[in-house]
N, C-alpha and C positions, 0 to 999 in steps of 0.2 A: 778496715771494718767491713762486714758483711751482714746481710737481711738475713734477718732469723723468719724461718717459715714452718708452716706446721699443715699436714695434709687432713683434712675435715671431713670425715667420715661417717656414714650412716652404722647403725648399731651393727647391721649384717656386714661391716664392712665395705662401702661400694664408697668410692670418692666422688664428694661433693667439689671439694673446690681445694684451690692452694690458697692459703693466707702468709702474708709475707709482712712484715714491716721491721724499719731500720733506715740509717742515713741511706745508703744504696738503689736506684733504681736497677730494677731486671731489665735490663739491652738484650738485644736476642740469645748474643754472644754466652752472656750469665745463663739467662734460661736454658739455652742447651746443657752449659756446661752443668747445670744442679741435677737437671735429669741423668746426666754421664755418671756423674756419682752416686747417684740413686741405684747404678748397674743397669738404667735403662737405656732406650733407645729411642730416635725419634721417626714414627710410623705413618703415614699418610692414612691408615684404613685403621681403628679402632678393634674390627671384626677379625684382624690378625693376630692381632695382640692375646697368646697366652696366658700372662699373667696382670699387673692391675693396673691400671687405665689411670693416669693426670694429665688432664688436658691441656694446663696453662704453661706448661715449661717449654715447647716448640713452638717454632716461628714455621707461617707460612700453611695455617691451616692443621699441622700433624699434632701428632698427640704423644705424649710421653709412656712406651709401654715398659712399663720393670718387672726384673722375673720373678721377683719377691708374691709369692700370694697372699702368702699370712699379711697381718694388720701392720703399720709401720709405726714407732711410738716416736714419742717424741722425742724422748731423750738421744734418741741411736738417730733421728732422725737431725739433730742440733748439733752433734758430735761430726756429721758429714758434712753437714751445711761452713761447719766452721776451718774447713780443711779446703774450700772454694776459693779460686781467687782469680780473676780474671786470666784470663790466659788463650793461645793458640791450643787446640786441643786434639793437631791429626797426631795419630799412631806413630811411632819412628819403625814400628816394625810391620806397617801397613801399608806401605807407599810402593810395592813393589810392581803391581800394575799399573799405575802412574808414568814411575820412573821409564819404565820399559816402552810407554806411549811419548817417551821423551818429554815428558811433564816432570811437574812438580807437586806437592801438597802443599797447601797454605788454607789461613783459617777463611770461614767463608767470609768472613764481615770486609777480608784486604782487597781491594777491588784492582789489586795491581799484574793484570794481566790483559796481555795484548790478545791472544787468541781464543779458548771457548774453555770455559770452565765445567767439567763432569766431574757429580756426585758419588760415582759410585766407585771410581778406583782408587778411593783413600779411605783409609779407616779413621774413625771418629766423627762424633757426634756435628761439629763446626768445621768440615776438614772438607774440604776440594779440588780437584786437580785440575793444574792448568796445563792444560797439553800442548805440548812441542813437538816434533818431527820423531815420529817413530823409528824406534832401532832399525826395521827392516826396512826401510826405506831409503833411498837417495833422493835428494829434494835437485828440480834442475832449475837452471836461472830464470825461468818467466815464473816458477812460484815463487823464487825468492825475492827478485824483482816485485812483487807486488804482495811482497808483508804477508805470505802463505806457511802453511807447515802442512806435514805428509800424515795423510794417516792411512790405520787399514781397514779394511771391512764397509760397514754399510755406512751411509752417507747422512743420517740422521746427527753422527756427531756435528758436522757441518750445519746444520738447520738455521741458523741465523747467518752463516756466509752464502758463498758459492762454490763449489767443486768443478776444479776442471782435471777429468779423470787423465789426461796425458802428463801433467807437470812433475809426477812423482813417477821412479823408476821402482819397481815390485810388485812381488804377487798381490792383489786387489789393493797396491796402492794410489791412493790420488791425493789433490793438494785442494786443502782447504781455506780460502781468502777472507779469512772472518769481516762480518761486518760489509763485507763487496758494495751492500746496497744503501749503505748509509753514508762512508766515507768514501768520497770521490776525488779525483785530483784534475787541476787545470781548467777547473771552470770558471773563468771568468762573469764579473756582474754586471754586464749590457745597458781631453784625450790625453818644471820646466826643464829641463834640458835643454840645450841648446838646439834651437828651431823645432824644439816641440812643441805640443800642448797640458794644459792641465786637466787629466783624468776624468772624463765623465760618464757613470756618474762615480762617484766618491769611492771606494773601496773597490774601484773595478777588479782592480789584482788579489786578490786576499791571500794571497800567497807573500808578498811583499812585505819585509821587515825591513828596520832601521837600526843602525848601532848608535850607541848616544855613552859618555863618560859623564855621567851629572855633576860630578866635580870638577870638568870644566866648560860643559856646557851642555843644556837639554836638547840642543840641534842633532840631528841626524848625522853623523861625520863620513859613514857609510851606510850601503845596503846589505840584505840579504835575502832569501828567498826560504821558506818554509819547504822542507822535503818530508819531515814526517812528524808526529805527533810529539817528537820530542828531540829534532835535529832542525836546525839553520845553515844554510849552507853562505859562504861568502867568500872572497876575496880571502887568499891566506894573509898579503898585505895591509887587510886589517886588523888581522889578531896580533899586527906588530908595533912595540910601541918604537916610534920613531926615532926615540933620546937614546934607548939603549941598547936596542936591537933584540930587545927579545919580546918574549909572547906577552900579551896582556896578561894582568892577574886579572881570574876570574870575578872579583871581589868589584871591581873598577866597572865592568860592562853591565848595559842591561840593554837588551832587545825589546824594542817598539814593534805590538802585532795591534791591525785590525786599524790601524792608524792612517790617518789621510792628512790633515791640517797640524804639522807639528808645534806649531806656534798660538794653539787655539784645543781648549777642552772641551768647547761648547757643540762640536761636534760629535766626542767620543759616544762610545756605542756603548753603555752600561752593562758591565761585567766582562765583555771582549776587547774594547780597545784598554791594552795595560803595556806595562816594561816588565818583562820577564829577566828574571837573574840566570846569571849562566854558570851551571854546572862544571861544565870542562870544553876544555877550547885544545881540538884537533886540526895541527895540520901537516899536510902533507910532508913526508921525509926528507925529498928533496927540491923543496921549496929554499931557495935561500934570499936574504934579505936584498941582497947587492943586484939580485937579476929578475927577471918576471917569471922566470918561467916554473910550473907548478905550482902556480898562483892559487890556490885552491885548500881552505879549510871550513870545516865544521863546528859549531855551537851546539854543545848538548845543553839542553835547559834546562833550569833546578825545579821548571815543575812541567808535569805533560800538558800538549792545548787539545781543548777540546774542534776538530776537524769536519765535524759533524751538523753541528746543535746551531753553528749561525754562520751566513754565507760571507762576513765579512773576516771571518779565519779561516783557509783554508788551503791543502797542499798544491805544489805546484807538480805535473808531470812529469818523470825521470825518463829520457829518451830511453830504447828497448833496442834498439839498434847500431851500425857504426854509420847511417847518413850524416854525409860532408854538409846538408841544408843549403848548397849553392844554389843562386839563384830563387833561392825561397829570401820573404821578407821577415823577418824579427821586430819583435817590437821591445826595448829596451825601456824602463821606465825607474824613478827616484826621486829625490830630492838634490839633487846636484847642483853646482851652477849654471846659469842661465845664461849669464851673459861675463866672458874673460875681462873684462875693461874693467868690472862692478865687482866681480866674485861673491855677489850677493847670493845665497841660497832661497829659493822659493818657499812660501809653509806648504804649500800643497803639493801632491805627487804629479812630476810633469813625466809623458810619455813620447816618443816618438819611433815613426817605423823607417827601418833603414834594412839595407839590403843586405843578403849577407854576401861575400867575395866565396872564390872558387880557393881548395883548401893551402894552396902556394901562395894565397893574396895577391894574386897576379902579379908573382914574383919580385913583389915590392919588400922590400925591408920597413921596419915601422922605428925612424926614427935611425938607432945605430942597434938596435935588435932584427936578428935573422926569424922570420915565423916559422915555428914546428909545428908538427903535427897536433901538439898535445895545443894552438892556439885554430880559436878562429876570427875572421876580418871581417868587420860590416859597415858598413858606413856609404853617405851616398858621397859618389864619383864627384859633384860639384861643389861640393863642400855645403856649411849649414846646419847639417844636422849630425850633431853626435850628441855624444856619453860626454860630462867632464867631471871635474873636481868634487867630491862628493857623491857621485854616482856607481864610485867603486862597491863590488861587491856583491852590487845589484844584478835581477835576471834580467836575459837575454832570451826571449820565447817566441815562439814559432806556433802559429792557432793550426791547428789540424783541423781536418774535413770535417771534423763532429763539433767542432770548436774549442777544443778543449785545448790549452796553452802547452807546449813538452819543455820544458826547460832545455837549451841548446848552450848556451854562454852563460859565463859569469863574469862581468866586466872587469878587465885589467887595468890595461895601459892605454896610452895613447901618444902621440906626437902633436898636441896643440890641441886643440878643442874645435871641431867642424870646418878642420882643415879643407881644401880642394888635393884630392888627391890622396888623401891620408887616411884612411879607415882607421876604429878603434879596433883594439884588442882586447880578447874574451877569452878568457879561458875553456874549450870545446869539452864540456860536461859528460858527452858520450867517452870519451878518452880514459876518463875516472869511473867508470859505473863498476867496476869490482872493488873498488877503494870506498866508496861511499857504501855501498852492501856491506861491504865487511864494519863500516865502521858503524851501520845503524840496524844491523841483523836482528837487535831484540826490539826494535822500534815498531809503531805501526805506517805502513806503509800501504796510500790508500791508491785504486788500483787505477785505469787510466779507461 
């Protein structure tokens, strides 16, 4: 069903008002669409408008101009009204300016786009384009690298990001980082593990997720590390169910963000500490169950986080480079166990900084595993402190000069828990950054 409406006029004709009633309220979506069929259009300036002026059918200040001059009556007017129905309303043969900007057209009311929505290269009344990486452009890996797209010409499209005019290859191309100055990654909030401490203060990491199976237990069983508004990065070893050797159903996991005390609610953060359901669970090709190595998979989550709006969610840095981090310190943090003897899990996130090995692990084997390239080794020389049981999956991060955390490791394996002599293993994240691009290319990716 649909509101029956009648336009209310002075005797000379000049519109007073729209009357509307019916089960149905007008959402902006409908108002636009009744003016569409009306053959009007929605105008920001009255003074433009040719033909007759109804003000109430546009969102946003504008006014409805249709080209009709003569009087509209009712009847002709009841007979359109009754042919409305909610709907997407851009053009199919409108969209070619869009397309061409490597955009899309969608209706304005869907808020589902990563980059900068413009109004004017769709047709239709509710129709907007979300622009992606222009035809004439090549996009190179530091735009890509930081959730960019290429556009051409003047830099107003960008108005709400940042332009860095070298990251796109073309005539007046540059790459636009929407958003640059809202979402930020690696900022930590200003310490159990085995010889660590517990995290102060609370949500220092906000990058830091938990995997949990509520049907067999709401504990943490691993970690993970938040990359983009809508990826978890972890341990490919955890997206495996151990009885049968293959991947979790996505049905079965949920990801804990914004979370610090997992044994306690009284902490949570209203509307940000939650369990997110997981969309699809990526991992890597040649990961296989029987060995460590390409330990490394992705959680796309069935709904996007907000990255922005509160500092205990927030992304963690994707290294930009191939630095080995030797001799830099890491700090690895979870909910693991604490102590091998007890195998008790802690409720609160423990953290501890350990050192990272040069990239042969000084030529140690870990365990009856050879270290490749694709691992890295940290852990301190006298033993004490590491990573154990439970801390799988979790980041391995490295504070940079500005402070801001790079994700370097994703925890793997190890030979014993705070061995002397025995570094853990981490899967070296710089290794994968064209694997992770490719697998979060429509995501937002906040910049460093």
């Amino acid at each position: 069903m649909v509101s029956v409406c009648a336009v209310v006029t002075t005797a000379a004709g000049a519109v007073l008002m729209l009357l509307c009633v019916g089960p149905v309220p007008l959402t902006a979506l409908r108002r636009s669409a009744l003016c569409h069929s009306l053959q009007g259009t929605c105008q920001r300036s009255r003074l433009s408008c040719r033909g007759r002026v109804i003000p109430s059918l546009c969102t946003d200040g504008s006014v409805c101009c249709t080209t009709e001059r003569k009087r509209l009556t009712w009847p002709g007017l009841v007979n359109k009204l009754k042919r409305i129905t909610p709907r997407d309303v851009c053009l199919t043969n409108g969209q070619r300016k869009c397309e061409r900007r490597g955009g899309r057209c969608q209706a304005s009311h869907n808020t589902n786009c990563n980059t900068v929505l413009v109004n004017k290269y769709c047709q239709g009344d509710s129709c907007t384009c979300c622009l992606g990486d222009h035809r004439r452009c090549t996009k190179k890996p530091e735009c890509t690298e930081r959730g960019g797209f290429c556009f051409k010409g003047k830099t107003r499209v960008c108005k709400s990001g940042k332009v860095e005019r070298n990251w796109c290859k073309g005539k007046k191309c540059s790459c636009c980082i929407p958003g640059a100055e809202k979402c930020s990654c690696g900022k930590a909030n200003n310490k159990r593990i085995v010889g660590g401490l517990t995290t102060t203060p609370p949500y220092k990491y906000p990058w830091l997720a938990g995997l949990c199976i509520p049907d067999v237990s709401d504990s943490y069983f691993c970690g993970g590390a938040i990359i983009t508004n809508n990826a978890v990065i972890t341990a490919a070893h955890c997206l495996i169910n151990q009885f049968t050797g293959e991947p979790h159903k996505t049905s079965v996991l949920l990801v804990g963000v914004g979370d610090h005390n997992q044994a306690s609610t009284n902490d949570d953060i209203p509307g940000v500490t939650r369990k997110v359901k997981v969309a699809e669970i990526i991992i890597h090709k040649h990961y296989n169950s029987s060995e460590p190595h390409h330990d490394i998979g992705i959680m796309r989550l069935a709904s996007r986080l907000d990255l922005s709006s509160h500092p205990q969610v927030r992304a963690v840095c994707l290294p930009s480079n191939q630095d080995t981090y030797e001799g830099e310190t890491g700090v690895a943090y979870g909910w693991g166990v604490m102590n091998t003897s007890t195998l008790e899990q802690p409720d609160m996130v423990q953290e501890v900084a350990l050192p990272i090995w040069d990239p042969t692990c000084d030529g140690k084997d870990i365990g009856t595993v050879k270290v490749t390239k694709w691992m890295l080794c940290a852990g301190d020389k006298g033993g004490g402190k590491d990573t154990c049981l439970g801390d799988s999956g979790g980041p391995l991060t490295v504070a940079q000069e500005d402070g801001r955390h790079t994700l370097v490791g994703i925890t793997s394996f190890g030979s014993g828990c705070g061995d002397p002599n025995s570094p853990g293993a981490y899967t070296r994240v710089s290794t994968y950054l064209d694997w992770i691009l490719e697998n979060t290319k429509n995501d937002q990716l906040c910049r460093d």
